[in-house]
C-alpha positions in Angstrom: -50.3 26.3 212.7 -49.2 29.9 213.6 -47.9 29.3 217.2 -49.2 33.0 219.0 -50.0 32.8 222.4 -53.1 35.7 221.9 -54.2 35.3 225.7 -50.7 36.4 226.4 -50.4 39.0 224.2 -53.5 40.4 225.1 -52.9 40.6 228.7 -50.0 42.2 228.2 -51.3 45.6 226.4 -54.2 45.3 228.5 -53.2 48.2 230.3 -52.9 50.1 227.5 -56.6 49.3 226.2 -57.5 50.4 229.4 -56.2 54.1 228.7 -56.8 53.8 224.9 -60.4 53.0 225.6 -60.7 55.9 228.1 -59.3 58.4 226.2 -61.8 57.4 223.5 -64.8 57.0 225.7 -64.1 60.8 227.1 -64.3 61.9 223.8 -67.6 60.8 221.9 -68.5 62.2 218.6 -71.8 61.9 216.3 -72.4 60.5 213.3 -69.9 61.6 210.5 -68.4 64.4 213.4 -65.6 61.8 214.4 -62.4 64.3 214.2 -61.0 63.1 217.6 -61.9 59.7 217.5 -60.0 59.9 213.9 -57.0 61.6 215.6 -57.0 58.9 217.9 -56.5 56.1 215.9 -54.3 57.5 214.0 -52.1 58.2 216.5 -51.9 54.9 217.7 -52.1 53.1 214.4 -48.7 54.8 214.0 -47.4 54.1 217.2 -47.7 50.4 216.8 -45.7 50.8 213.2 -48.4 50.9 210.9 -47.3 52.9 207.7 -50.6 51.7 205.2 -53.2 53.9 205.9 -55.7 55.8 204.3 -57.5 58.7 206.2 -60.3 60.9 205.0 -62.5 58.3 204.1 -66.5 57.3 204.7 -69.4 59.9 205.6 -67.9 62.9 207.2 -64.3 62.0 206.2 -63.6 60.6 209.3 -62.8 56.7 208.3 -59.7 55.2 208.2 -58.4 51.6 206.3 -54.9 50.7 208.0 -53.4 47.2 206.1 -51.0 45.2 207.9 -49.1 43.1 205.2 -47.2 39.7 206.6 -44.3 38.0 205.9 -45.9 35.2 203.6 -48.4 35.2 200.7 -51.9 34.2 201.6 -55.4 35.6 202.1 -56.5 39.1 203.2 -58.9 39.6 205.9 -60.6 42.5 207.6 -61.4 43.5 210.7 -64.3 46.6 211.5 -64.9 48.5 214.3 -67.7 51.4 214.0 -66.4 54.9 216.0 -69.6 57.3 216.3 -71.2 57.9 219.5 -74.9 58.7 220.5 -76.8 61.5 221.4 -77.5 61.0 225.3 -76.1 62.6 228.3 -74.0 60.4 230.1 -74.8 59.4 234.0 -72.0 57.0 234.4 -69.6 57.8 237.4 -66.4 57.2 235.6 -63.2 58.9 235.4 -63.0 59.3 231.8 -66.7 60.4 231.4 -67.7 62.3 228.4 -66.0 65.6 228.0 -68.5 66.3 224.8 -71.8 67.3 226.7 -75.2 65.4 225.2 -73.0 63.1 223.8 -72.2 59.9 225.2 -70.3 56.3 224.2 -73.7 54.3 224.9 -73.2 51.7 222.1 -69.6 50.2 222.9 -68.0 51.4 219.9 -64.8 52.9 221.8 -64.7 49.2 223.0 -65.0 48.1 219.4 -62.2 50.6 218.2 -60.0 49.7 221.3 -60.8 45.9 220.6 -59.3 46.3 216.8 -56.9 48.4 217.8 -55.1 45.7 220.2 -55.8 43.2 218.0 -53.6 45.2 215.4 -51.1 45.4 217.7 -50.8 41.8 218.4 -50.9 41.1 214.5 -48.2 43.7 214.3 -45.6 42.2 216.9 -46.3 38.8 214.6 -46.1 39.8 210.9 -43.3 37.9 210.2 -45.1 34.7 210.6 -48.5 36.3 208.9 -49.7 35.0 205.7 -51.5 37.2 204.1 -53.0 40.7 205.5 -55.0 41.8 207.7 -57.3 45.4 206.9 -58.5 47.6 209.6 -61.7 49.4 208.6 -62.5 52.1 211.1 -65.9 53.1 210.2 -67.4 56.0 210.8 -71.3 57.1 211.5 -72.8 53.7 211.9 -75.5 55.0 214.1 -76.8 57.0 211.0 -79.7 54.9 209.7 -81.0 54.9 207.0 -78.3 55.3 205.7 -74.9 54.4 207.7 -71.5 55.0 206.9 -70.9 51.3 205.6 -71.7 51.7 202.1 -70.0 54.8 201.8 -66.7 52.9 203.3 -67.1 50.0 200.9 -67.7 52.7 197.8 -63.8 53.8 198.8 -62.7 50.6 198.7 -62.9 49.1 202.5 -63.6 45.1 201.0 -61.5 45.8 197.6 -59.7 42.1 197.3 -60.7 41.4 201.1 -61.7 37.5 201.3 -63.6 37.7 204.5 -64.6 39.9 207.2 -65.3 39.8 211.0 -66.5 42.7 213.4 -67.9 42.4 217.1 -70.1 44.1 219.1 -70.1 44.4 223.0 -73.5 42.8 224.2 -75.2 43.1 228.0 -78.0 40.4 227.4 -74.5 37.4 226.9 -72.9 37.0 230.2 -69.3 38.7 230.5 -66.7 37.5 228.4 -68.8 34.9 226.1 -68.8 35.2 222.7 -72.5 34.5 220.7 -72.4 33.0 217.3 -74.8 32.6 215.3 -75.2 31.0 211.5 -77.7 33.2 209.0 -79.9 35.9 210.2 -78.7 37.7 213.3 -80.2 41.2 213.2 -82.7 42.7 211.4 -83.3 45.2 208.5 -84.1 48.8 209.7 -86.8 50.8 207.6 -88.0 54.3 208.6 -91.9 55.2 207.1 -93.6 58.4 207.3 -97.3 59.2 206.6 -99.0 62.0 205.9 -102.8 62.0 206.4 -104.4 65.0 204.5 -108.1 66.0 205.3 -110.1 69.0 205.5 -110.5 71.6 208.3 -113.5 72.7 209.6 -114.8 74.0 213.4 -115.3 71.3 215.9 -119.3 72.1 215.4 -119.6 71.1 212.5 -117.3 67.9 211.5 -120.2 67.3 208.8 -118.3 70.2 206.8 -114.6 69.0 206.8 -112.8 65.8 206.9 -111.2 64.1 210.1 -107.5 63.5 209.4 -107.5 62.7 213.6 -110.6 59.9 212.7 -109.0 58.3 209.8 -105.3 58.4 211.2 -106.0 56.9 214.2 -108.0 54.1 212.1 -104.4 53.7 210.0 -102.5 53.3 213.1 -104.6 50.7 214.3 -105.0 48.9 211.0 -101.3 48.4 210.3 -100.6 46.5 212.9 -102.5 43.8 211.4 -99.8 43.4 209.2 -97.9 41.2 211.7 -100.3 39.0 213.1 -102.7 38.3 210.1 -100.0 38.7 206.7 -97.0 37.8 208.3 -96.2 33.9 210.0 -96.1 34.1 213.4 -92.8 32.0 213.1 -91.2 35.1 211.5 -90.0 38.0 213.6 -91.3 41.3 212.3 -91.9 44.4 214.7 -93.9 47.8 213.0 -93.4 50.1 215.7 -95.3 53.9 215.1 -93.0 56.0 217.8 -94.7 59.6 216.6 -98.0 60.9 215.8 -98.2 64.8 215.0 -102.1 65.8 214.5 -104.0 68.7 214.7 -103.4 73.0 215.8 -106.6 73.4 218.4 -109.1 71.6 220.2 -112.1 73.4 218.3 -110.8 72.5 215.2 -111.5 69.4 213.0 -107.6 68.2 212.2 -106.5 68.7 208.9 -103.4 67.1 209.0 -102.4 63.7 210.9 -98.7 63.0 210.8 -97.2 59.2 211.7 -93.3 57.8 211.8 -92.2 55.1 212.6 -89.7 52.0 211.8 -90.1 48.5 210.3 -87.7 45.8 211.3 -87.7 42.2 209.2 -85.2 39.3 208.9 -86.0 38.9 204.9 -86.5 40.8 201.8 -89.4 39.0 200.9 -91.3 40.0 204.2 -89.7 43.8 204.0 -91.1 44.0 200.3 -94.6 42.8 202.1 -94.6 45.0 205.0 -94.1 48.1 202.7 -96.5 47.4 200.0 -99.5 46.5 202.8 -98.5 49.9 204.4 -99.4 51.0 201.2 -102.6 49.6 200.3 -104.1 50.0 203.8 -102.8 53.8 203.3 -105.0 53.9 199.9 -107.9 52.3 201.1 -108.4 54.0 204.6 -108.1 57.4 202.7 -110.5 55.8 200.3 -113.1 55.2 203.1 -112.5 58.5 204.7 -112.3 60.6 202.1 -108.6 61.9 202.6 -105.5 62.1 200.7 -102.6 60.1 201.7 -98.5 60.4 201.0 -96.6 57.0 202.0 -92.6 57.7 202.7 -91.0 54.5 203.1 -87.2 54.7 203.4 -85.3 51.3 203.4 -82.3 51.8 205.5 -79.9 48.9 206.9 -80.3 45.4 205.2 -80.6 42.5 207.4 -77.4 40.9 208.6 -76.9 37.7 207.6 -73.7 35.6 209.0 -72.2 33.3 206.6 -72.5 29.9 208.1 -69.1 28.7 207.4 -67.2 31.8 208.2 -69.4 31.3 211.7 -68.4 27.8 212.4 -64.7 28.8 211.8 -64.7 32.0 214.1 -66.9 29.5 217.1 -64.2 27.2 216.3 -61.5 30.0 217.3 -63.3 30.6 220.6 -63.3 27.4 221.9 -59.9 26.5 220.8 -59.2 30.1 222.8 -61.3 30.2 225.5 -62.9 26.9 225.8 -66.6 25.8 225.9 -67.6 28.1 229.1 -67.0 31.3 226.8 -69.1 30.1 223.8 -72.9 29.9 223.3 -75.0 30.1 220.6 -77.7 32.4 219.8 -80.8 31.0 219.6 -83.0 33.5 218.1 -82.0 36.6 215.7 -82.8 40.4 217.5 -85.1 42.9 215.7 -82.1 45.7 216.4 -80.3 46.7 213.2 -76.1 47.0 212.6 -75.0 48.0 209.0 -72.3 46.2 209.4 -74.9 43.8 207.0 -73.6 45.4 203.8 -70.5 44.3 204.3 -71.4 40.6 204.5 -74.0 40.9 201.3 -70.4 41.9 199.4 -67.9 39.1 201.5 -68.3 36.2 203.5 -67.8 36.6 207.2 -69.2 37.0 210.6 -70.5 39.4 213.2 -70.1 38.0 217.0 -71.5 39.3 220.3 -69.2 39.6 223.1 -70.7 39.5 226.3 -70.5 42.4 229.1 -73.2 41.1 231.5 -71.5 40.9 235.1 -73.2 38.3 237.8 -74.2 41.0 241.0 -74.1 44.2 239.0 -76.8 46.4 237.6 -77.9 45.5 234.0 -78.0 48.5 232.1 -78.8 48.2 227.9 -77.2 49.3 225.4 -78.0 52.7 224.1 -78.3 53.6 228.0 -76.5 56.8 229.9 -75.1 54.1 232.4 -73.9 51.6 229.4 -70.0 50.7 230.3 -68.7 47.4 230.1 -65.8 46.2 232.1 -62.1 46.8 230.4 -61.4 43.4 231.1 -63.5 42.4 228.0 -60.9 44.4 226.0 -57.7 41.8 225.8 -59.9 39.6 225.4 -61.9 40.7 222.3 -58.4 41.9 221.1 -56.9 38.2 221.1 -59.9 36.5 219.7 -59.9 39.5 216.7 -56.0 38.4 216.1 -56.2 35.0 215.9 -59.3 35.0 213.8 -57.1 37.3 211.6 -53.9 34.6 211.4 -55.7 31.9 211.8 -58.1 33.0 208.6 -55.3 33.8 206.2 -53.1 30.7 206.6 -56.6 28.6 206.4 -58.3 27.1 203.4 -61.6 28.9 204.2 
């Protein structure tokens, strides 16, 4: 066994996460936009003495794959952290709020990219006794479903002879500082439909004369969701959520065009297939009945991420041997939102753990929220559990 003392470590560049995190944070960038977020790891990839990188990489040319070799032969493992920020305007009250205006760090990935970033420099100061390798994929545009910036880091060789991979993600429902494990499904697939209702128009007087795309939309709407609670098991999670209707150009005139989008989110490809098709057929036979014509656009973004159960046992077994039973729960029940950090585990076995923010006597606020800031003491912490997943993997017979 690799003797690291990654508690130590950690606290010792906490201080440094600290400002690395800030300077991050005060920066945000969207989707495949992440020049300064780029520049930033770079810069300190290079400070800690890291020589293999790659730059230029993903959607928007923004990613970056840093290897760290060891001293010893053994496995290779990676480590992910996603860098894009979101579209809000920030109402925190911190020093290092957002310089970019509209755009806002509401999603923890400049925790993520500080957490990897310390965790590389704790692997770094302890190569010599590293078998293996440890990768560092810095991913960029994550928050762009459908279709993410995973696949395109994968398609530029993130997971090329990488044996298993881990990434984390800050979380506000765990209390602060546990990490939540769970084996199999953890987060959903994220699908994005859009239906267009064509009728006829014809003055409000006279209805008789043209075709209700209002009457027959509004019928869809209603009809689809069904779908969950008389096709679908109630045992199975499955959300169909319309979040715009677009219908109609003046009250005196009977609507010729009804517009819906909306997402589906499923736990299985099986149900997903389902959910599509019966959008489909209810589309056909509602049009059918009201005499309209109907276009179905169903996009199939992020696939549904699906921890590997033995890679999950090892990483809880690296949390309790780190931090002890107080800091480790497991999650019960998978959530409906969606992470593509999926595709990586449908190529690689590996695991994707939640890392808790929630503070006992403070306000709760979600993520993708403009007062979303976990404490920096989660940082060293995240950092050490990310390196000795790392060491401990490549010396292991996992």
């Amino acid at each position: 066994m690799i003797n690291v003392n990654y508690i130590e470590f950690g606290e010792k560049i906490s201080d440094h996460l600290r400002s690395l995190r800030a300077e991050l944070h005060s920066n945000p960038e969207p989707s495949t936009f992440e020049e300064i977020t780029s520049q930033i790891i770079l810069k300190e990839l290079k400070n800690i003495g890291i020589t293999d990188i790659q730059t230029g990489l993903g959607n928007g040319k923004h990613g970056i794959i840093a290897n760290i070799a060891g001293g010893l032969p053994g496995k290779k493992v990676a480590l992910r952290a996603d860098m894009d920020a979101l579209a809000i305007e920030e109402e925190t009250d911190l020093e290092c709020t957002s310089k970019n205006k509209g755009y806002m760090h509401a999603c923890g990935h400049d925790n993520h990219v500080a957490m990897v970033l310390g965790a590389a420099n704790i692997i770094y100061q302890n190569k010599d006794k590293l078998k293996g390798s440890v990768r560092l994929i810095f991913q960029p545009a994550e928050e762009l479903s459908p279709e993410g910036g995973a696949k395109s880091m994968i398609l530029e060789g993130a997971l090329k002879d990488v044996d298993a991979i881990f990434g984390f993600h800050v979380w506000p429902e765990l209390p602060f500082g546990v990490m939540g494990f769970k084996e199999g499904p953890l987060m959903a697939a994220s699908d994005h439909f859009y239906v267009n209702i064509k009728g006829k128009a014809s003055h409000a007087a006279g209805p008789e004369n043209g075709v209700d795309a209002i009457v027959a939309g509004c019928e869809y709407v209603g009809a689809i969701q069904h779908i969950v609670s008389r096709n679908i098991s109630a045992i199975d999670n499955v959300v169909i959520t319309v979040g715009t209707i677009n219908a109609g150009t003046r009250y005196n005139i009977v609507a010729e065009d009804f517009k819906v989008e909306g997402t589906c989110r499923t736990l299985s490809p099986e149900i997903r297939d389902l959910v599509e098709n019966r959008l489909k057929e209810i589309l056909e036979g509602i049009c059918k009945v009201y005499g309209c014509k109907g276009e179905l656009d169903y996009q199939r973004g992020y696939i549904p991420l699906i921890n590997d159960s033995e890679m999950t046992k090892y990483a809880k077994k690296v949390a309790l041997d780190l931090f002890g039973e107080k800091y480790v729960q497991d999650v019960k029940e998978p959530v409906l939102k969606a992470e593509d950090f999926g595709f990586y585990l449908a190529e690689k076995p590996g695991s994707f753990i939640w890392l808790g923010t929630a503070e006992q006597d403070k306000d709760y606020w979600p993520l993708h929220n403009s007062h979303f800031s976990p404490n920096d003491e989660v940082l060293y912490r995240g950092s050490a559990m990310l390196a000795k997943l790392a060491f401990e993997f490549t010396e292991s017979n996992k």
